[in-house]
C-alpha positions in Angstrom: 1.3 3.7 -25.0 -0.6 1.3 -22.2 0.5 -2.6 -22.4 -2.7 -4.8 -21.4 -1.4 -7.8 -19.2 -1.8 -10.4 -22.5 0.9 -12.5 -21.1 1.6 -13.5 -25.2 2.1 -10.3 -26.6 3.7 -7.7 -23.6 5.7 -5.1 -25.0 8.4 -3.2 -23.4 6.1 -0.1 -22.0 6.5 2.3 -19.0 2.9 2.3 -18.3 1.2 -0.9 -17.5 -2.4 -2.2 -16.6 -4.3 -5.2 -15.4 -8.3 -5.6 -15.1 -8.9 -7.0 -11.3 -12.8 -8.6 -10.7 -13.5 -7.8 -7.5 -14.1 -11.4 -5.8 -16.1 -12.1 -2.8 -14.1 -12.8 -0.2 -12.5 -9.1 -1.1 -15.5 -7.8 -0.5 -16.7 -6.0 3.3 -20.3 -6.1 5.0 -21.2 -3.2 3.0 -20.5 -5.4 -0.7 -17.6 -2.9 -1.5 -14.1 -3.5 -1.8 -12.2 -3.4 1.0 -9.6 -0.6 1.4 -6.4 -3.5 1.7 -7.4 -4.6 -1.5 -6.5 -1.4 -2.8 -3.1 -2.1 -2.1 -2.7 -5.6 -2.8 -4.1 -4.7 -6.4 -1.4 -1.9 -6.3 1.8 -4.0 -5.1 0.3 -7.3 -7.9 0.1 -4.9 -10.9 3.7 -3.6 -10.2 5.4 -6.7 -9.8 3.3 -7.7 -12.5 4.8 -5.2 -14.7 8.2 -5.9 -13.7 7.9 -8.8 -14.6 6.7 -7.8 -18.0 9.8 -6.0 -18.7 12.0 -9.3 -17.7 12.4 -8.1 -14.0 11.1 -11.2 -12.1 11.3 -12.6 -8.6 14.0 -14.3 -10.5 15.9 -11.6 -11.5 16.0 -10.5 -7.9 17.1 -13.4 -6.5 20.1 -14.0 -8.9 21.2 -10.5 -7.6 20.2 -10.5 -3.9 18.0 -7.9 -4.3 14.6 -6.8 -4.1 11.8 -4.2 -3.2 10.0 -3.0 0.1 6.8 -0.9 0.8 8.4 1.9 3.1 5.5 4.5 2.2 2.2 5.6 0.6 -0.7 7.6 0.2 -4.2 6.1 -1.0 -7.4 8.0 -1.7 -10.3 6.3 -2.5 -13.3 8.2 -4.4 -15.8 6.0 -5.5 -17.1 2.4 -4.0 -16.3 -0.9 -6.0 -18.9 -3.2 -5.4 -18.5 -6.8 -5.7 -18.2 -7.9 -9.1 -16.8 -5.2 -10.8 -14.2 -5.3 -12.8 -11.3 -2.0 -12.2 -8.7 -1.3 -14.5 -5.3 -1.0 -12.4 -3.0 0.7 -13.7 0.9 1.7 -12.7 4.0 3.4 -13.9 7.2 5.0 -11.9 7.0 8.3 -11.7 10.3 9.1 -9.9 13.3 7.6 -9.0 16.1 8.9 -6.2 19.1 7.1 -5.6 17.8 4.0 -2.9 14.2 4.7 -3.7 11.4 4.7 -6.4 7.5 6.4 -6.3 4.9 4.4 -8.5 1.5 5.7 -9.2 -1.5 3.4 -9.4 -5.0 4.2 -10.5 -7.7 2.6 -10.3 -10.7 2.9 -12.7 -14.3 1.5 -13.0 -15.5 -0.1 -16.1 -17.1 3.4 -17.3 -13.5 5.1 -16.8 -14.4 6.8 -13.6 -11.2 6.9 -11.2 -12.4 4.8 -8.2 -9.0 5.5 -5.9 -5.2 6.3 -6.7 -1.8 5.8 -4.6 1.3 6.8 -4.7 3.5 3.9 -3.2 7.5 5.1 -2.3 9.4 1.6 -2.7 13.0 1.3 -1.5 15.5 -1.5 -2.6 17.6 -3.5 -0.5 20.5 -6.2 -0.6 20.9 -9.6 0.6 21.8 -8.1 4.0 18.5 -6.1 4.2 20.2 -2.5 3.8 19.5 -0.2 1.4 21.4 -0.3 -1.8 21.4 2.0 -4.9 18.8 1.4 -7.4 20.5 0.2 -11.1 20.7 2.6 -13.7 19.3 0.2 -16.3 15.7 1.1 -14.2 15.7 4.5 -15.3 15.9 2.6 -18.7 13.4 0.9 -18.4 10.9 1.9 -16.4 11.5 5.8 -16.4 10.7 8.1 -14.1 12.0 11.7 -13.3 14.3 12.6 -10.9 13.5 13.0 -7.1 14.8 15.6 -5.0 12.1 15.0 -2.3 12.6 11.7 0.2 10.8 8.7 1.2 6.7 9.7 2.8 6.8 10.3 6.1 4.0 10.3 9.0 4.4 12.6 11.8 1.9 11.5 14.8 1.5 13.3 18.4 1.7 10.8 21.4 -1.6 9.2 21.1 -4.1 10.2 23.9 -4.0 8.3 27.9 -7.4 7.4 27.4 -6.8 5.8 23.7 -7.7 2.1 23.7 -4.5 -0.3 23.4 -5.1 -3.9 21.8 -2.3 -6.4 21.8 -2.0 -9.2 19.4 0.0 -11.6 17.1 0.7 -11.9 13.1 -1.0 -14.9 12.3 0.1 -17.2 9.4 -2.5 -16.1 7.0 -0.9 -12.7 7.3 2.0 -13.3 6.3 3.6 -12.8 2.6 6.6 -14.6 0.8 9.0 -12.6 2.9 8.2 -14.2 5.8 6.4 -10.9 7.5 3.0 -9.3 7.4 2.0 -8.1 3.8 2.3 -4.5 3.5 -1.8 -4.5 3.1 -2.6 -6.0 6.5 -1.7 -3.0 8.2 -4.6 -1.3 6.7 -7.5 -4.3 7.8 -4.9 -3.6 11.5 -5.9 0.0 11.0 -9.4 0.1 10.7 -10.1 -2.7 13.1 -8.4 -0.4 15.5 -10.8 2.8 14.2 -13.5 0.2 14.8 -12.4 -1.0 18.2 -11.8 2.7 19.9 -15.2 3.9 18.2 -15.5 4.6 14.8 -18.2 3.8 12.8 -18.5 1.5 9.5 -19.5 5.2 7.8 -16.7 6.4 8.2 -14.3 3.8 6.9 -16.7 3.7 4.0 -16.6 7.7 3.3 -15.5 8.7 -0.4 -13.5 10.5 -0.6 -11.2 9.4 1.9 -7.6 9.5 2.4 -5.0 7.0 3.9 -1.2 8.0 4.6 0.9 5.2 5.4 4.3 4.8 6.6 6.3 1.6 7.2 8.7 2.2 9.4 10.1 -1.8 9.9 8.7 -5.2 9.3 5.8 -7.0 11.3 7.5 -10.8 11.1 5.8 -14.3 12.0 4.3 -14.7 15.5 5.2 -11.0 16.6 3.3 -9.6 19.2 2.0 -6.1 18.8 0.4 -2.9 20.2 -1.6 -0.9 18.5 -3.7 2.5 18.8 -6.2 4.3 16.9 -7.3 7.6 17.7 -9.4 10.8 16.6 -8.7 14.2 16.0 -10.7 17.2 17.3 -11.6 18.3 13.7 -14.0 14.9 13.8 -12.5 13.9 10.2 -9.1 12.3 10.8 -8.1 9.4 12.5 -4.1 8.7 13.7 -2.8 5.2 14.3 0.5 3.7 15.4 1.1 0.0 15.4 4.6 -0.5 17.7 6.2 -3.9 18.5 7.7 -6.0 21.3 10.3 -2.8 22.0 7.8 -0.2 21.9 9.1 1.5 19.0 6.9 2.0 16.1 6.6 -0.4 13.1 3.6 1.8 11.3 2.0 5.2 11.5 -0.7 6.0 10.0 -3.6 8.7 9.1 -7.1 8.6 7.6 -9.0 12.0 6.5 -12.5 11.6 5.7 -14.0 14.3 3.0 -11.8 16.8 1.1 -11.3 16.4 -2.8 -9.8 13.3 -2.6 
């Protein structure tokens, strides 16, 4: 059974679903959805069902607790132009000890899958360390058990003659947590694809295929480096986003073609 997101009438479900319009501003040059919204769709339909099954920010807060992005993996398949309306939908389909994997799909009006992800959440305590996830979730939510860990990217060093662009989070960036919104990193990524010489095809390609992993937080005003560089195969592109330190804050790939 699928729960619509009729805040009157939600019912206690382990699937849930939400229709998004596509808005303008969400759009890109090419009147498709951006890739970022994607995930921002993804992360607002799962706190959206949390919340639906009396798991709210408030919840959280009573209990010093809450969820971060640490990995995923998006495919896109189809374009969403502006205007349309997708059906997101969400349930967890695993859970292990500090961590939990949602899957999120994403359909056009005629039921054709437009994109998926699979987003690996971990929960942490007031003191920002990982912390076990309650039993009651399993409960709820559901969810087999994981014996595999959180996603990982592996990159090689990126190249000497890979182009290096320093900047700053800006304000607009910036979520409720007080750091860059886990979606950012992918309009970061592809302005880096952009800037070392990709091509608007090829960040418009379906099907496509994003692996993301969030290694630490991107907070107000930091300064960053970042990198974006090509494979010999021609069809992926690596990136690594590092801060003030030098170590990495974000890996990331992007495979163009395949079966999505």
């Amino acid at each position: 059974m699928t729960t619509r997101s009729d805040p009157l009438a939600v019912d206690a479900v382990r699937t849930f679903e939400a229709d998004y319009r596509v808005r303008f501003d969400e759009a890109g040059p090419d009147g498709s959805l951006r890739t970022s919204g994607y995930m921002r769709y993804a992360q607002d339909v799962a706190w959206r069902h949390s919340d639906a099954l009396s798991f709210g920010r408030e919840w959280y807060a009573a209990r010093a607790l809450t969820w971060l992005v640490r990995a995923a993996e998006l495919a896109i398949l189809a374009d969403v132009p502006m205007g349309t309306t997708l059906t997101a939908q969400t349930r967890v389909v695993g859970m292990r000890r500090v961590f939990a994997r949602r899957r999120g799909e994403f359909r056009l009006p005629d039921g054709t899958l437009a994109g998926w992800v699979h987003t690996d959440w971990v929960m942490i305590d007031g003191r920002g360390a990982l912390t076990r996830i309650p039993p009651i979730f399993g409960d709820m939510f559901g969810g087999d058990s994981m014996t595999g860990q959180v996603g990982r990217v592996a990159l090689p060093p990126a190249p000497d003659a890979a182009r290096v662009r320093r900047f700053a989070v800006r304000p607009h960036e910036l979520d409720p947590m007080d750091h860059a919104n886990n979606a950012v990193y992918l309009d970061w990524l592809e302005e880096a694809i952009l800037a070392a010489g990709g091509n608007r095809a090829d960040l418009a390609a379906t099907p496509r295929r994003y692996r993301l992993e969030y290694a630490a937080a991107a907070d107000a005003g930091a300064v960053l480096d970042d990198a974006a560089w090509p494979a010999d195969d021609g069809e992926t592109w690596s990136y690594r986003l590092s801060g003030s330190t030098g170590s990495d804050l974000f890996r990331a790939t992007l495979t163009m073609g395949g079966d999505g």
